[in-house]
C-alpha angles and dihedrals in degrees: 000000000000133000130239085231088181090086092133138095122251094244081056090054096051086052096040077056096047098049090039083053109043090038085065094045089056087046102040098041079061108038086049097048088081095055098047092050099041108110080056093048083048090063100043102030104033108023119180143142094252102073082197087045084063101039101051085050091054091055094045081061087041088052086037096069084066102059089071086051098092090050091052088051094049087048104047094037085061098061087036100062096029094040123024137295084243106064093036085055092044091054108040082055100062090038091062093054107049089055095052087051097046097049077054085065100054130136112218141247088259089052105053110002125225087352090074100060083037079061099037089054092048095056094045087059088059090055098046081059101052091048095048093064103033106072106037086047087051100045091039085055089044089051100045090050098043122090101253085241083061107029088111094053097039088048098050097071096072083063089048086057095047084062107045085054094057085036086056089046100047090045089055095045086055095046088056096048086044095046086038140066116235088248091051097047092051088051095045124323085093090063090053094074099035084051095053089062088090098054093052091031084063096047090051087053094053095047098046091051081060087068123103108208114255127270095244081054100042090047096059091040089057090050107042106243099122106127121246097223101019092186093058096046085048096054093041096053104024121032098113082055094047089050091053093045093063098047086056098050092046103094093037090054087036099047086041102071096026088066113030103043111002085057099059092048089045094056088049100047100043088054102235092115145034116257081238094044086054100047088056092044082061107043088044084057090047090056094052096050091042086055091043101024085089105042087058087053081053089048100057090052088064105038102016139274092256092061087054096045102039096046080051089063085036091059090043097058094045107037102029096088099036085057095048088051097056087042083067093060131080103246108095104190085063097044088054093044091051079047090057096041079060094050090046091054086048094042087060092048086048091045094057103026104081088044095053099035091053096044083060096069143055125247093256094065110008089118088053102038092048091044102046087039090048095043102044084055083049082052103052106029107005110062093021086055096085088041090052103043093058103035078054085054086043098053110039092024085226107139093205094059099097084072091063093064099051087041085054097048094046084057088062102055097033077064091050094048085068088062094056131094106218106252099178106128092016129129106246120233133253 
């Protein structure tokens, strides 16, 4: 049995995409902060002798919050696919928030010694489970209301909002090192964009209890079918399909964070650009895949999700290492460009993913299904991306290592891709 999940009227749509969307960019703007201010957060939170020694602590933080990923996704899965879309979306929002702004109120490393990184962690996990549950409940309540010709280009817009939330992130971080002396943004222009996660969490909050639930939601609630654990149905009925699901979603996590944070930091730390050039390199990539992150969703309505995604992995493998050699060079309108070649390949990965992913699971535990499969994959190859990358640069002293890792990733879901039925313009199923 499927469901027409496209019961809704086209004025309901536009405000299921606007809520999908501007809930992401509240997420994401958070959840990127950390990463676009870490070599600062290095210095105050995990001070040593060794620069690389701080840093890579600060991105095992960084790769920490997601191990809490997979938990946020179980429990907010839970209250997704018992309860409603709507309150699960509510929640992993503010708690978002009140996490960013907490880590904006910090005391360092200097003030209050090893109890400062102990808080700094604490909050990250909030945020890991926030974030475990906010993307995969967005872009299940996008796909259930989208009409299945246009689910790519509905579902997309939660990654484009994904990206303008880092975008937003990595502009402030670069107005603040632009307004503020070096010396002014490590006393107290990092706390500026951590603090405003609170303003635009609450806006998110109050557009995403606007929200009706969806009608694949709404249908199994009135009969009675919700499932009552949703995780362990999921795992009993479905387990070959979550596997898959996080081999598919492995080059897109992994890409996700290569390019648009470890990137930045890589730049930086390898001395070929200014913290402040870098920042702009990144949000200039972050422009071009939130312009083209939707046309790709598009795309895979009209030739298949499998041919996106898989030309995404495609790109990675073969591009990956040609772009980290000419950031190496001098010339900085070709290393942003390199920087934007590698968005483009992302944006594809982002434009196709929700649709696909969503399309994998029935109604009763699509939120869970799409958030564990999706956060397991966070955990292995996303926040670990920016910790790997350096301790490879670390180790071998080869500044082009950190290609191998994404080329190797991308291996792994273009095989998974082989395993997949092409689902673009389907039904979905109950």
């Amino acid at each position: 049995m499927t469901t027409d999940t496209a019961a809704t009227t086209p004025s309901q749509r536009k405000r299921v995409v606007f809520a999908g969307a501007v809930g992401s960019v509240v997420e994401y703007y958070d959840f990127g902060v950390y990463g676009y201010t870490a070599t600062t957060l290095a210095v105050l939170f995990f001070p040593s002798s060794s620069p690389s020694a701080s840093l890579l602590a600060t991105l095992a933080v960084f790769a920490l919050a997601f191990g809490a990923r997979p938990i946020g996704s179980v429990l907010f899965g839970h209250i997704g696919d018992r309860h409603g879309r709507k309150p699960a979306l509510a929640l992993a929002v503010i708690v978002m928030a009140l996490a960013t702004f907490a880590i904006g109120l910090l005391p360092t490393h200097a003030s209050i010694g090893i109890a400062a990184p102990i808080l700094l962690v604490v909050a990250r996990l909030l945020q890991g489970l926030s974030a475990g549950g906010e993307v995969s409940g967005a872009a299940s309540l996008l796909a259930e209301a989208a009409p299945p010709n246009r689910r790519g280009l509905m579902t997309s817009a939660t990654q484009v909002g994904s990206v303008l939330g880092l975008l937003s992130a990595s502009a402030m971080v670069g107005l603040m090192n632009f307004l503020l002396t070096p010396e002014q943004f490590a006393e107290y222009g990092w706390r500026i964009p951590f603090l405003l996660g609170l303003p635009t969490g609450l806006v998110g909050l109050y557009v995403r209890n606007r929200l009706e639930d969806s009608p694949a939601f709404r249908k199994i609630e009135k009969s009675g079918e919700v499932a009552s654990l949703p995780v362990v149905e999921l795992f009993r009925s479905n387990f070959i399909t979550t596997v898959k699901g996080v081999g598919l979603t492995a080059a897109n996590f992994a890409g996700y964070y290569f390019v648009f944070v470890y990137l930045s930091i890589y730049l930086q730390t390898s001395g070929t650009l200014t913290r402040a050039q870098a920042t702009w390199s990144t949000t200039a990539t972050l422009i071009v895949a939130a312009l083209s992150l939707s046309l790709f969703g598009l795309l895979s309505d009209i030739i298949g999700r499998k041919w996106v995604i898989g030309g995404s992995a495609v790109g990675f493998i073969l591009l990956t290492l040609p772009m980290i050699t000419i950031m190496q060079g001098t010339d900085l309108t070709m290393i942003i460009a390199a920087h934007m070649v590698l968005g483009l390949c992302e944006a594809a990965a982002l434009g196709a993913i929700w649709g696909a992913l969503s399309e994998m699971f029935p109604t009763r535990v699509r939120y869970s299904g799409v958030g564990i499969s999706f956060n397991i994959a966070g955990v292995l190859v996303g926040g670990s991306a920016p910790y790997i990358a350096t301790w490879l640069i670390q180790q071998t002293g080869d500044k082009s290592s950190p290609a191998y890792f994404l080329m190797t990733v991308s291996v792994v879901t273009l095989f998974t891709l082989f395993s997949l039925p092409e689902t673009a313009k389907r039904a979905m199923p109950d």
